[in-house]
C-alpha positions in Angstrom: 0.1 15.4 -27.8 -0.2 16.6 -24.1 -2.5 15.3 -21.4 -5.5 17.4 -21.4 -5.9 16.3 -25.7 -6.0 12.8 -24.0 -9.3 14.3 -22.3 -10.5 16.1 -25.6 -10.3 12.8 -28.1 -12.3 11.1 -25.2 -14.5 13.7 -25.0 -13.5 14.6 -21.5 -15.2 11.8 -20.5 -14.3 10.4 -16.9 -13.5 6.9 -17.3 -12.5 4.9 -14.4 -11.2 1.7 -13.3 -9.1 -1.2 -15.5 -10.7 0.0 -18.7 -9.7 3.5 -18.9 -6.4 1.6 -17.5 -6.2 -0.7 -20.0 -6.8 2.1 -23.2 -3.9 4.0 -21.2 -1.4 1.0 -21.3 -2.7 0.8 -25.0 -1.9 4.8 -25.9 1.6 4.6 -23.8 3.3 5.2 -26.6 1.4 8.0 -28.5 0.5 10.0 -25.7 3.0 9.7 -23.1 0.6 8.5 -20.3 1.5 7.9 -16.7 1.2 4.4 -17.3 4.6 2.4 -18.6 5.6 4.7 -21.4 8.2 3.5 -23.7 9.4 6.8 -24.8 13.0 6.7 -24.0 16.4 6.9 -26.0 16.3 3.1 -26.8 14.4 0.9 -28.6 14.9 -2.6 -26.8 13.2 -4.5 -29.5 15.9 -3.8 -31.5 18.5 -5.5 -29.0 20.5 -8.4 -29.8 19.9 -10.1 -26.3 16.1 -9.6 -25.9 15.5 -11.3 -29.2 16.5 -14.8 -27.6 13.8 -17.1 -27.0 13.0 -16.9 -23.1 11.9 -20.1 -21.0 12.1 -18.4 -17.5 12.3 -14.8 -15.5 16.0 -15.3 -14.8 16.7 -15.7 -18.5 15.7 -12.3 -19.0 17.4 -10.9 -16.1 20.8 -12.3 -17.3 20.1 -10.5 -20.8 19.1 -7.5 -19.0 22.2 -7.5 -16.7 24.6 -7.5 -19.8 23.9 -4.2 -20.4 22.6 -3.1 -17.0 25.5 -4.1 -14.8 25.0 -2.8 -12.0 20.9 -2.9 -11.5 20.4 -6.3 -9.5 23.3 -5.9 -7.0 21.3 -2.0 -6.8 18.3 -3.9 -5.8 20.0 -6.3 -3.9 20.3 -3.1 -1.0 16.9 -2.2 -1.2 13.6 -3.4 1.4 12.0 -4.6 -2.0 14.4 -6.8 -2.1 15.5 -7.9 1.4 11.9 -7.9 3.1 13.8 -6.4 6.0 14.8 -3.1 7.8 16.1 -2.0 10.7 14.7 1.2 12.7 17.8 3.0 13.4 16.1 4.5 16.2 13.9 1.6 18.3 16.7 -0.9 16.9 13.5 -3.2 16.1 14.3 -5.4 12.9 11.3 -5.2 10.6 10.3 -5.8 7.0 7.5 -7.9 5.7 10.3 -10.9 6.6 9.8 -10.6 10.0 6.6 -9.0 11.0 3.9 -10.1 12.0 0.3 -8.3 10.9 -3.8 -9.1 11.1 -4.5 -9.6 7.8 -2.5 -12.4 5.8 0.0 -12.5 9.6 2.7 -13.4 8.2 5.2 -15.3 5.1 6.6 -18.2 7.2 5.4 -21.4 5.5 3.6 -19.2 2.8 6.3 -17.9 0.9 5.2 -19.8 -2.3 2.1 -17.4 -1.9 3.2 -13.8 -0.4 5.8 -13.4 -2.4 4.1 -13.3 -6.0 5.1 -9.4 -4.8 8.3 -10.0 -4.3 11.2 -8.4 -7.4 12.4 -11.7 -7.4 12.3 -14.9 -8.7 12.1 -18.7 -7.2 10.8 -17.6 -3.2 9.4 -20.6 -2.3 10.9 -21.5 1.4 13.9 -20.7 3.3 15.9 -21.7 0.6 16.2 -18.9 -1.8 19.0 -17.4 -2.6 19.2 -13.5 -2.0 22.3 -13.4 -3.4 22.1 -14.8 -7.2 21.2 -11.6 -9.7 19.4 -14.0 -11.9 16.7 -14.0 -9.5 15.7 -10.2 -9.6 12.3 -9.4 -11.4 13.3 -6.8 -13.7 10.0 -6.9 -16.1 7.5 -6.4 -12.8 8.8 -2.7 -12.6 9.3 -2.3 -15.9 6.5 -4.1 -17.6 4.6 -1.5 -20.0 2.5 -4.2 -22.0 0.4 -4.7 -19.1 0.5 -8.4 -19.7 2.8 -9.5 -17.3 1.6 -11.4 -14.4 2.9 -13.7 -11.1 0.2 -15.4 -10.1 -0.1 -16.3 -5.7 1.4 -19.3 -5.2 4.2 -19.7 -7.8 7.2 -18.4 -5.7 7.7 -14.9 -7.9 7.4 -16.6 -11.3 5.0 -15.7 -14.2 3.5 -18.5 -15.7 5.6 -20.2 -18.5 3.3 -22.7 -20.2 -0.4 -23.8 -19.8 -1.3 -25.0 -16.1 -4.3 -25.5 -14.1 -3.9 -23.7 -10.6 -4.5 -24.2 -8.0 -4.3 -28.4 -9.4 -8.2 -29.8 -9.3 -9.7 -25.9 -9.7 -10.7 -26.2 -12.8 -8.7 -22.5 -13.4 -6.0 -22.3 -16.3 -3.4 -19.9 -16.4 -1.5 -19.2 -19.6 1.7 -18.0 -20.5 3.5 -14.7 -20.4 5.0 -13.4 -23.4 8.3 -13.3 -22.0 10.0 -11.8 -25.6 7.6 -8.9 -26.0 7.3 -7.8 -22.3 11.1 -8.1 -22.6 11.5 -5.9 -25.5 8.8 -3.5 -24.3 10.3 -2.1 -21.2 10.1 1.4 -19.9 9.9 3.2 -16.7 7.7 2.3 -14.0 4.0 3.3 -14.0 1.0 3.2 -11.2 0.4 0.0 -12.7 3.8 -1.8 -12.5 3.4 -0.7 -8.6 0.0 -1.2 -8.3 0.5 -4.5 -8.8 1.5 -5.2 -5.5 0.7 -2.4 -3.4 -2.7 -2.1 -4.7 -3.5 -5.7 -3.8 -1.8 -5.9 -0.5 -3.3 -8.2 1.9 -4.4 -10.4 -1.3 -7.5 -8.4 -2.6 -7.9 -5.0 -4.3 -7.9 -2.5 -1.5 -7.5 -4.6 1.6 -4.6 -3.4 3.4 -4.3 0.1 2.6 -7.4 2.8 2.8 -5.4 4.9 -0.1 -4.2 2.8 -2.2 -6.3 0.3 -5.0 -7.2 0.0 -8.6 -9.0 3.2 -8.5 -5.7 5.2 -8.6 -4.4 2.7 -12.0 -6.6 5.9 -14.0 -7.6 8.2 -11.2 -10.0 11.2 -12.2 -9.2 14.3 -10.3 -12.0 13.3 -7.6 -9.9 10.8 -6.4 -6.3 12.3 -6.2 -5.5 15.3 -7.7 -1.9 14.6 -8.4 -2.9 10.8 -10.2 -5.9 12.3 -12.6 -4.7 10.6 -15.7 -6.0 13.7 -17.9 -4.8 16.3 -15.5 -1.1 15.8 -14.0 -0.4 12.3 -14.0 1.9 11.9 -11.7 3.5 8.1 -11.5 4.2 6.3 -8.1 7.8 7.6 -8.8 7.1 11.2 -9.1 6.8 11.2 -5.6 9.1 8.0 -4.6 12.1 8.8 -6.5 14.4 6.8 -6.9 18.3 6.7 -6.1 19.7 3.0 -7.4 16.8 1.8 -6.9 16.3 2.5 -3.9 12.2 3.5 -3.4 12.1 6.4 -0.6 9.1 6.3 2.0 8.8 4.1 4.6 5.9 3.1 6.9 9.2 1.9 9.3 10.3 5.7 9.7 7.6 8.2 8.5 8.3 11.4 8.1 5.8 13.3 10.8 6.8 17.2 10.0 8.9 18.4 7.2 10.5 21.5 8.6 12.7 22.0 5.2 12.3 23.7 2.5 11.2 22.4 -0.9 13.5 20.5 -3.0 15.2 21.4 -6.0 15.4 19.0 -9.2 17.9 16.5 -8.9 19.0 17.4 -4.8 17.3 14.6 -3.4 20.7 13.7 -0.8 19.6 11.9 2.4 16.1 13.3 2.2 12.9 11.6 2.3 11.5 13.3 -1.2 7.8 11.8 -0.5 6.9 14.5 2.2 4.0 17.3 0.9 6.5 20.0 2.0 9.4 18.7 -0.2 7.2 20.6 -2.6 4.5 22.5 -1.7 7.0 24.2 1.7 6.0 24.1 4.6 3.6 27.4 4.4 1.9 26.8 0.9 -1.4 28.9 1.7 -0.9 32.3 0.1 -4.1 35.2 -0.3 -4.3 34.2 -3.7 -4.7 30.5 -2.9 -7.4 31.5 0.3 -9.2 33.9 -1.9 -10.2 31.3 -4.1 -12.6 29.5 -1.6 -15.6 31.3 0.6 -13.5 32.8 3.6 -14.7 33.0 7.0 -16.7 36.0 7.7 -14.9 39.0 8.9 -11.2 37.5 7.9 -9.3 38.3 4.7 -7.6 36.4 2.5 -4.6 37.3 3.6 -5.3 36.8 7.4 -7.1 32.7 6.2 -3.8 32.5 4.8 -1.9 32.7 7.8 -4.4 30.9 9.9 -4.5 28.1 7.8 -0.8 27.9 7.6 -0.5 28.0 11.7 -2.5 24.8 11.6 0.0 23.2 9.4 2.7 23.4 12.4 0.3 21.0 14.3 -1.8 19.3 11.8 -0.2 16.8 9.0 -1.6 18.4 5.2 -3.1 15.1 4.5 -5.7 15.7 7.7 -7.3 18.5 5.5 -6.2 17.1 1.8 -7.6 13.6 1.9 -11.6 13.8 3.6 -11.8 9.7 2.8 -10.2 7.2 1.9 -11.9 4.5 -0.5 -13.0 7.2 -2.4 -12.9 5.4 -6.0 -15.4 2.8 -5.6 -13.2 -0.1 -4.7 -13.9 -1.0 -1.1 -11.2 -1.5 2.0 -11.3 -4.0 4.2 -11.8 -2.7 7.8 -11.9 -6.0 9.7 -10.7 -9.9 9.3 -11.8 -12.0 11.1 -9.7 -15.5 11.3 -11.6 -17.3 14.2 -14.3 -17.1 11.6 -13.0 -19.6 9.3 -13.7 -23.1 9.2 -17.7 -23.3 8.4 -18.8 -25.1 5.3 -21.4 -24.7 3.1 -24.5 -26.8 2.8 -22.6 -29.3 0.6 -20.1 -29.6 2.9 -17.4 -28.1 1.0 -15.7 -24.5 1.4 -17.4 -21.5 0.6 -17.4 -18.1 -0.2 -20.5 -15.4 0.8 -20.5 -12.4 -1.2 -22.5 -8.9 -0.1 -24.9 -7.2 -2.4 -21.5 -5.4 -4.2 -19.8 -8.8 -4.8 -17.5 -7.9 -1.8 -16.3 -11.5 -0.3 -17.6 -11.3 3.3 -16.9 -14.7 4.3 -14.3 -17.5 3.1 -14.0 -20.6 5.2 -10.5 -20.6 4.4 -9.8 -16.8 5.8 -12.7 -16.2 8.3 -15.4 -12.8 7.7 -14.7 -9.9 6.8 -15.9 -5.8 7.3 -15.5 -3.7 4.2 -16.4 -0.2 3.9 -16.2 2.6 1.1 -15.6 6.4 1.4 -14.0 6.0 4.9 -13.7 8.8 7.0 -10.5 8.1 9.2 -8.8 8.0 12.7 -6.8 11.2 14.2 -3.7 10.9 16.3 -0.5 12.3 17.0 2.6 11.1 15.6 6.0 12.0 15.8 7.5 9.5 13.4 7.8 6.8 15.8 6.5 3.7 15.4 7.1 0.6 17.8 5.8 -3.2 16.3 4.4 -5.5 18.5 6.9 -9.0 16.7 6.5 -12.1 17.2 9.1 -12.9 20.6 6.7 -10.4 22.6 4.8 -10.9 25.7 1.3 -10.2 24.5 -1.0 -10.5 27.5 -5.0 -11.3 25.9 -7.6 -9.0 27.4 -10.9 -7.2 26.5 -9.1 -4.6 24.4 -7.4 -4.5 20.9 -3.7 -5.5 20.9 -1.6 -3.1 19.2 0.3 -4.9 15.9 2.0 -1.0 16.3 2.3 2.0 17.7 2.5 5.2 17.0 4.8 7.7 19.1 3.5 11.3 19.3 2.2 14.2 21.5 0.8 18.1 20.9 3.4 19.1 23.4 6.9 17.3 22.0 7.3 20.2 19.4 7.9 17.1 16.8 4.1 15.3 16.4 1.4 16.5 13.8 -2.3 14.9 13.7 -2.0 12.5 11.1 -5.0 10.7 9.7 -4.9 6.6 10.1 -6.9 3.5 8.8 -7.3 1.8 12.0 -7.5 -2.2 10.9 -9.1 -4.7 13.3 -8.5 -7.9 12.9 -8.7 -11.2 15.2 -6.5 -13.8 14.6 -4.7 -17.4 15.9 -2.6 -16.2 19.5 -0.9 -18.8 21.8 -2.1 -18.4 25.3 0.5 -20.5 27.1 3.5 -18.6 25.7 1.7 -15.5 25.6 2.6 -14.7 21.6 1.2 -13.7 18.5 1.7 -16.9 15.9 2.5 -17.3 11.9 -0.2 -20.1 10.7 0.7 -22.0 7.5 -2.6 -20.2 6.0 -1.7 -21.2 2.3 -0.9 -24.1 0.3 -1.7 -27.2 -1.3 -0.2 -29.8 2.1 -2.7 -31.3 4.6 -0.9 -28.8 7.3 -2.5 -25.5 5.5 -5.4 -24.5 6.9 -6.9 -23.8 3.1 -7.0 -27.5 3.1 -7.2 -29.3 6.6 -9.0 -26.2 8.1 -6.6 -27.4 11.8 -5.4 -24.5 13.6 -2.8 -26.3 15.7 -1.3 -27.9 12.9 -1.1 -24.6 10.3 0.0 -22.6 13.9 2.5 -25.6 14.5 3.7 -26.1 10.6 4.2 -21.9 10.4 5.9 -21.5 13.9 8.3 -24.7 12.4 9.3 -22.4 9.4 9.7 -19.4 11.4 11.9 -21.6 14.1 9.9 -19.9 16.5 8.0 -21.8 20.0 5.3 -23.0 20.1 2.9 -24.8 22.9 0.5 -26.7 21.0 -2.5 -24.7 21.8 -4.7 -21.9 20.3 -6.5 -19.3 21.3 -7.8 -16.4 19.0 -7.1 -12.2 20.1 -8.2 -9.1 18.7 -5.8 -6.7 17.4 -5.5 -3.3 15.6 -3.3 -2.1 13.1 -2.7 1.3 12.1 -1.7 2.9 8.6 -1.1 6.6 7.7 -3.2 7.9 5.1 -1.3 9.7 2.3 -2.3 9.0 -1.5 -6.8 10.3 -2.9 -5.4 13.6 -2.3 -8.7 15.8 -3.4 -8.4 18.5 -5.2 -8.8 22.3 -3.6 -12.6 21.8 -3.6 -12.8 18.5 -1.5 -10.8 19.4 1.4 -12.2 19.4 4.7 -14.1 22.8 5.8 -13.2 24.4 9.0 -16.7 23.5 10.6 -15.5 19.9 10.0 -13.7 20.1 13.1 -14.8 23.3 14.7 -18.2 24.0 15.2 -19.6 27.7 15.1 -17.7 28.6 18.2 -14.5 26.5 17.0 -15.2 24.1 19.9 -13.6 20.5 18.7 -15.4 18.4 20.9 -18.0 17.6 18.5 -16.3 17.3 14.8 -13.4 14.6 13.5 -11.1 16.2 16.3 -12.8 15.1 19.5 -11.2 12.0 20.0 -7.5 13.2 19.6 -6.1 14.5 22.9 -4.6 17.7 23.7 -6.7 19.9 22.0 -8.6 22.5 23.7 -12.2 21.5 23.1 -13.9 24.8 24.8 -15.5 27.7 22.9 -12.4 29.8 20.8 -14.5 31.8 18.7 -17.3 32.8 16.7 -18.2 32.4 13.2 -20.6 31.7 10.8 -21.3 30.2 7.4 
């Protein structure tokens, strides 16, 4: 049965969100949904090794890698794996590992915590051991139950017998059926990555602008390639993999794609998440342009060209993706961290909730901005990007501090205009060495900040981790962070129209242009609508 019968038995109806997600999981294996399908040339409910009784993750792993020899030394290579990457170009050494950002800042002391999105197993401190194969997480990719679960603050493990957690919360976790997840494996789905990337930044939405729950069973209004009853593309249809190795990196974008689409199984050296790699560079034809209201006195065939001009010097998702947040599920825009700290009337830590259920404030995080349907930032990049890390000079002033930067120019002959979330954020900054900081924000120890609510010792006990210097003081500076916008691609009828940026003399100065430099902002022409 193919997709679109999917959309007949449900009577076409446009269901959204984890239950639409949850009936997909649920029809995997009849309908051959985007989400985990089990469809393959093996039945791995039938295998010897997966009908063992498993106690842990790792036990799996070594049952998977009997058959599977190579896969964990595969992943082993990969940033999913390592947390780190090197810029071949800037020479910076990055990775989540290393970085420092202004939302959760950073994994140093809080590894129990951040790396419940780790593949791996057992990443509780400094300790672990990158190099044991038992400790890759084969079932978080591969999961198609939807079941499977690893829960903040349990170092990359699912939960393997009844437990309160956090201790004294009152909230019980229970197991993961470690046997049928096992012996329900298939390839990976929007779920299996949405697992982690949807919820980066711990909370659906947060980090990125285009990427949350919305997209687990997207309707065609929200990304054109994701609509579960249209294509149904997986994460992987774009990010296909070589040894499991995930192309596209926010390290090294790809700013123009000058080549020419790619063919099946040709993947090589190239980055196979670009637009071009299949739509080409030029994918405006007359029969594409004469399908929406032309300009007045241009034909089809002319709008075609114009349209394809603009592609040299603007990025397709400046026109293809009007919003982000466009699902319902709202992104956070700012965080506040010198926020944090106030109790409640009882004295106790509290959480304030908008009119949505959107948590605005947390004692233990600081306030918060959140916004929905998002129009976004315009710049020029080139593919460059330089990270402000955690050794740097950083000099406090009036201004946001850049957490990156993006290279780019309209006159290098390499730069598009991209659009960006631009996240603020204001978080813990020493002022005597002049340095961003890693606070020891999570945890169950006195030095936390979730539970003595001290900045000096949570800057001290995360700058300890780190092996990093520290003064003893604090001080709090704003920063900005920005992220390309590339996933809620809408379909034909959503993209921007021309008088969007132009107005009716194609002047920029007044539409989502006029802040991006370069352009000519004068009167160019005349048209009307």
């Amino acid at each position: 049965m193919n997709q679109r019968a999917i959309g007949v038995l449900w009577g076409e109806t446009r269901l959204t969100g984890r239950i639409l997600s949850a009936l997909c999981i649920a029809a995997a294996g009849l309908f051959g949904s985007g989400f985990g399908v089990a469809s393959g040339t093996a039945d791995h409910s039938k295998f010897k090794e997966l009908q063992a009784e498993f106690k842990s993750g790792q036990e799996v792993t070594r049952a998977c890698l009997s058959c599977h020899t190579e896969a964990s030394r595969q992943v082993m290579k990969t940033k999913h794996w390592t947390w780190e990457a090197v810029n071949p170009n800037t020479n910076q050494k990055l990775g989540k590992k290393t970085l420092v950002n202004n939302f959760c800042i950073g994994i140093a002391s809080n590894q129990a915590y951040c790396t419940s999105c780790h593949i791996g197993y057992g990443w509780k401190d400094n300790s672990f051991d990158f190099s044991a194969e038992e400790n890759v997480d084969c079932l978080v990719c591969h999961d198609t139950t939807g079941t499977y679960r690893k829960p903040s603050g349990l170092a990359g493990h699912p939960v393997y017998k009844e437990m309160e957690f956090p201790p004294g919360s009152g909230e019980i976790l229970h197991p993961v059926d470690l046997n049928k997840v096992a012996q329900k494996v298939g390839k990976s789905s929007r779920y299996n990555c949405g697992a982690c990337h949807f919820y980066g930044g711990r909370g659906d939405g947060v980090k990125h602008g285009d990427l949350d729950t919305s997209l687990e069973a997207a309707d065609a209004d929200v990304d054109v390639h994701m609509d579960a009853t249209g294509l149904d593309f997986t994460c992987a249809t774009c990010h296909t993999t070589t040894g499991h190795a995930v192309p596209g990196s926010r390290y090294t974008p790809v700013a123009k794609d000058e080549q020419r689409p790619l063919l099946r199984g040709m993947l090589g050296m190239r980055n196979p998440t670009t637009c071009e790699s299949c739509h080409s560079g030029r994918p405006h034809t007359a029969e594409t342009m004469a399908k929406i209201e032309p300009l007045p006195g241009f034909t089809a065939v002319s709008m075609a060209a114009i349209v394809n001009k603009h592609g040299e010097k603007v990025a397709c998702q400046t026109c293809h993706i009007p919003a982000m947040a466009r699902g319902g599920v709202a992104t956070k825009m700012k965080w506040d961290w010198s926020e944090a700290g106030k109790m409640g009337p009882d004295g106790k830590p509290m959480v304030v909730k908008d009119v949505k259920g959107h948590a605005i404030y947390d004692s233990k995080k600081g306030a918060f901005v959140l916004q929905e349907n998002v129009i976004p930032e315009y710049l020029w990049s080139n593919g460059e990007v330089i990270f402000t890390t955690l050794g740097d000079k950083v000099v406090k002033s009036d201004s946001y501090t850049p957490i990156n930067r993006f290279g780019g120019s309209p006159n290098d002959g390499k730069s598009r205009i991209w659009p960006v979330k631009v996240f603020h954020g204001v978080q813990p900054y020493d002022p005597v060495n002049q340095t961003l900081v890693i606070p020891h924000t999570y945890g169950t120890d006195p030095d936390s900040y979730a539970v003595g609510f001290n900045w000096e010792k949570a800057v001290a006990a995360g700058m300890a981790n780190r092996g990093a210097p520290f003064s003893g003081k604090v001080d709090f500076i704003k920063t900005e962070m920005y992220w390309r916008i590339n996933h809620m691609v809408a379909p034909r009828a959503g993209t921007l129209k021309c008088e969007e940026c132009h107005t009716k003399t194609g002047n920029l100065s007044r539409g989502r242009m006029k802040n991006v430099p370069g352009l000519k902002k004068g009167p160019l022409f005349d048209f009307k609508r």
